[in-house]
C-alpha angles and dihedrals in degrees: 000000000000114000092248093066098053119117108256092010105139085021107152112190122185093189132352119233125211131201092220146323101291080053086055096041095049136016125184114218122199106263088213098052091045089052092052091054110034108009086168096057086052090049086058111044092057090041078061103032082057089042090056092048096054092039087056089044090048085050093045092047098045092048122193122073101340099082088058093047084054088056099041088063084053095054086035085057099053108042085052089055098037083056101039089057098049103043107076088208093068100019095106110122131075120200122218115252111270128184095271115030128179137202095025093331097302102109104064101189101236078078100062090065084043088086094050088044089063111008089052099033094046097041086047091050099047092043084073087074097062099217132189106263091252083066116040095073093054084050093055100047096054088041091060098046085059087059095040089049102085093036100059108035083046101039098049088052080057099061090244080144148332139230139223112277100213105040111124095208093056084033093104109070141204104189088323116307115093127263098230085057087070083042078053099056101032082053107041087051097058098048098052087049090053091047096044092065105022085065091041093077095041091082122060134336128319124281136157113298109257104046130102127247099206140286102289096040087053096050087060103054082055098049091042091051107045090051089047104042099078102045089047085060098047086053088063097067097064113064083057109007111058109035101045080038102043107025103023099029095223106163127263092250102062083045087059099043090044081058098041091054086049093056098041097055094037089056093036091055087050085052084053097055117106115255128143123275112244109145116198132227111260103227145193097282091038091059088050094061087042088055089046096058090051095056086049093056090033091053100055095036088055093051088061089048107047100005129109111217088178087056089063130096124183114204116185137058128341140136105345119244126242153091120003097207101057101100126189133199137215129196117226123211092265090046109253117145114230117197129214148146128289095202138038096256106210092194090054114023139130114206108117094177096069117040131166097242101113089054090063081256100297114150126209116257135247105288095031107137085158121048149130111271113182126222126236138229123258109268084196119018096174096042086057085051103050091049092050094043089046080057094043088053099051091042085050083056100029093055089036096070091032089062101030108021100043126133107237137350118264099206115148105251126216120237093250082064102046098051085046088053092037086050079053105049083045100055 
């Protein structure tokens, strides 16, 4: 089917209208019409909605804590987006349209069991380990960046979604994602980790890790969590972050790398740390979450290899449209006012992964919040490949020696179990 024939391709809105507020909450898109345009969205969006679903039947088989731990990413996830869209700070990239999208068609679903997909399955790998609680969080965070690499240098090729051109905190990019959205994940990460068992212990009395306390105290430590997380991340960026970005305008990558290094020694120290050997069984459920993440790292390295970026349309909201001259400012935690547009400007604008050309050229007009934006080819196919098969290769390392080289085997022991270990230590 050509681009030109899709249902809604060349569609300007000025403004979307909806009957009520379940319209506004939830839309339904047409599955056929999405594939035509954007078969790897689609892709990608079923290669996450299974991850999510394994992710919630390893946390139900393994019991404990871990199925509320499951939940706790989901709520994470949600109060990070639900934010993101409404403050106009953050509020600087636009998802394509996928069959079911949520909030005024922002929130496609797919995104909601991206949070399990790295936050669980990071935070699962690296508690093999067995690390000292110091270190667990920064593990985590670097665990769940490995994942989020070929994601989001691919996804982004494929039009899955866009970013605002002028914002001075997405400005630095790596292939075109952002470097501080690495910083993002990598703290985020950790601060969720850091929340989830800090408060942990703040209900109750003191049990092995991974058990549960009950129902209610549980539902604390979610709910405590999920509204700490994110503020916990957005404080990490400001010991590096802030002030070499703000006041000294080092690049982002440097910020990130800075970070990176942080995280790496702290949680290297943590791996050095004596503890006894005592390496687990990797089990059924275990090997469904190692296929999984085979499939995560095989699906995106297969779209640089035989995908078509050129081929792909996205039809639905991104950077509004206008005047090139309205500027905004925003105010960072040092106080430095940082300038940008307030508008996608089509006469002045940097973003070589989208172009008009589908479209005969034709550019949206002043007002547009919903338009068609085209993809474009590879300038470099191979080197796409070789960065995404290097990643591939240090996940394949990286995941090996979580799953078969660990330290001690995190199963949730019964109680039975506990009081027998507790009579031994004791002997």
């Amino acid at each position: 089917m050509a681009a030109k024939n899709l249902t809604g391709f060349g569609v300007e809105l000025r403004e979307i209208k909806y009957k009520d507020n379940i319209d506004w909450l939830i839309q339904f898109n047409n599955c056929e019409n999405l594939w035509e345009a954007q078969p790897t969205f689609l892709i990608s969006q079923a290669v996450y909605l299974l991850g999510g679903f394994l992710t919630l039947i390893h946390a139900l088989r393994k019991g404990g804590r871990w199925p509320w731990l499951w939940l706790a990413t989901i709520c994470h996830g949600l109060v990070v987006e639900i934010i993101c869209y409404n403050l106009p700070d953050v509020d600087n990239f636009w998802h394509s349209q996928a069959p079911i999208m949520l909030f005024g068609n922002r929130l496609p679903l797919h995104i909601i069991l991206l949070y399990p997909v790295f936050i669980y399955q990071a935070s699962y790998t690296v508690s093999k380990l067995q690390l000292p609680g110091w270190a667990e969080p920064f593990a985590v965070g670097l665990t769940t960046v490995l994942i989020d690499l070929p994601y989001d240098i691919v996804a982004v090729k494929f039009l899955h979604w866009t970013w605002h051109d002028t914002d001075p905190n997405i400005a630095d990019r790596h292939y075109w994602v952002p470097w501080n959205s690495y910083y993002f994940h990598a703290t985020f990460a950790a601060s969720f980790t850091f929340w989830f068992h800090l408060s942990y212990n703040f209900f109750g009395s003191k049990v092995e890790k991974w058990q549960s306390k009950g129902f209610f105290k549980e539902l604390r430590t979610v709910l405590m969590t999920s509204l700490l997380g994110m503020p916990g991340g957005v404080l990490l960026f400001i010991p590096l972050y802030h002030p070499l970005h703000d006041l000294l305008g080092i690049h982002s990558e440097v910020t990130f790398f800075m970070l990176l290094t942080l995280f790496l020694v702290i949680a290297w120290s943590g791996d050095r740390t004596q503890r006894d050997r005592n390496p687990s069984r990797v089990g059924v459920f275990d090997w469904m979450l190692i296929l999984y993440i085979i499939s995560h790292y095989a699906t995106y390295l297969g779209f640089t290899i035989w995908g078509q970026p050129e081929a792909e349309v996205s039809m639905g909201m991104h950077e509004p449209i206008g005047s090139c001259s309205q500027i905004v400012t925003q105010k960072t935690a040092f106080g430095t006012v940082l300038r940008k547009r307030k508008y996608l400007c089509m006469n002045d604008y940097h973003e070589d992964y989208f172009s008009f050309s589908c479209l005969g050229g034709k550019k949206p007009s002043n007002g547009a919040i919903w338009y068609t934006v085209c993809g474009t080819p590879f300038r470099n196919r191979n080197e796409y490949i070789a960065v995404i098969g290097t990643i591939c290769f240090l996940a394949f390392v990286v995941f090996y020696n979580f799953y078969f080289r660990n330290y001690a085997d995190n199963k949730v022991k019964s109680a039975k179990d506990v009081k027998k270990a507790t009579k031994q230590k004791l002997a």
